[in-house]
N, C-alpha and C positions, 0 to 999 in steps of 0.2 A: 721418183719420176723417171728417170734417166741415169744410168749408169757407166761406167768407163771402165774398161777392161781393157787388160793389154794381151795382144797373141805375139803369137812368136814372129821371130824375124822382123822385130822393135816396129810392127802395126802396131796401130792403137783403135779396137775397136768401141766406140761410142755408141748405146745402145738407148735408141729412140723408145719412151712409152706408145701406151696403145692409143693416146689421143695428143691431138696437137691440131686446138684449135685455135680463134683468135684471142680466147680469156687466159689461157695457158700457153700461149707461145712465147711471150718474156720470161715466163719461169724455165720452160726448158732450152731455150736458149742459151739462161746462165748456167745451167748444169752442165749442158754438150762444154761450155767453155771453160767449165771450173773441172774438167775432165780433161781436157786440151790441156790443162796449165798444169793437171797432177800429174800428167804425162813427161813432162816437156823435160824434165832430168833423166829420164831413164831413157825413153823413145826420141828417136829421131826418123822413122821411118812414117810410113804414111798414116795417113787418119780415115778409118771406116765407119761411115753411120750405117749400125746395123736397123733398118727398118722394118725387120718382119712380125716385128708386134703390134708395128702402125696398124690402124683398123678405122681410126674416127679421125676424121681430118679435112682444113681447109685450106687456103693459099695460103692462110700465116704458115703453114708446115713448110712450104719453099723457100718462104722466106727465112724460116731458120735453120734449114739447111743451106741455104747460101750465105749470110751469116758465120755459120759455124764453118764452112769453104773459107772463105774470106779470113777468118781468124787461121784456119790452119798453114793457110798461105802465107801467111803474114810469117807466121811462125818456122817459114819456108820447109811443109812438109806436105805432101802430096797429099788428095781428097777424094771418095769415093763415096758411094752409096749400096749397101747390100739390099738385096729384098726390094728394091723400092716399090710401092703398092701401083697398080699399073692405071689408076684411075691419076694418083696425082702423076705418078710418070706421063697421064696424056696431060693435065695440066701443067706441066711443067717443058712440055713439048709444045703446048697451046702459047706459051707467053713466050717460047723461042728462048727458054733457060734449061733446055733438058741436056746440051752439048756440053752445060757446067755441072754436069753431077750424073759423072760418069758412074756407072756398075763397076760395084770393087766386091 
């Protein structure tokens, strides 16, 4: 579903599948987080969701990118989003949560 890569300069990018809707958004939620946690001895720098293979998607996807925010925070490391697709970027500007998932 989701995978977890690390780039240089201890980012850790987290790489969103092509769909995340409401039947599949618990599962990839646990993934973005079991990718946070494979991290979490090596990395200390920020956390990127790469989203440019996102393509099929509904408001559970902000939800689990805010979710996966929230865990990285926790984790006290900074959060970002790549690629985000610009439909849910206006959905995510429509619910007044787009100021939380900044472009990384």
């Amino acid at each position: 579903m989701s995978r977890s890569q690390t780039a240089d300069a201890g980012a850790t990018t987290l790489v969103l599948p092509a769909e995340i809707t409401f039947g599949k958004a618990a599962a990839c939620r646990d993934m973005l987080v079991q990718g946070l946690d494979a991290s979490a001895g090596r990395r200390s720098g920020p956390v990127v969701a790469d989203a440019s293979a996102l393509a099929v998607f509904d408001s559970s996807a902000l939800a689990v990118l805010l979710d996966c925010r929230r865990e990285a925070l926790v984790r006290g490391r900074a959060f970002a989003v790549r690629s985000l697709h610009d439909g849910l970027a206006g959905l995510a500007k429509l619910y007044g949560v787009d100021t939380l998932l900044p472009a990384g």
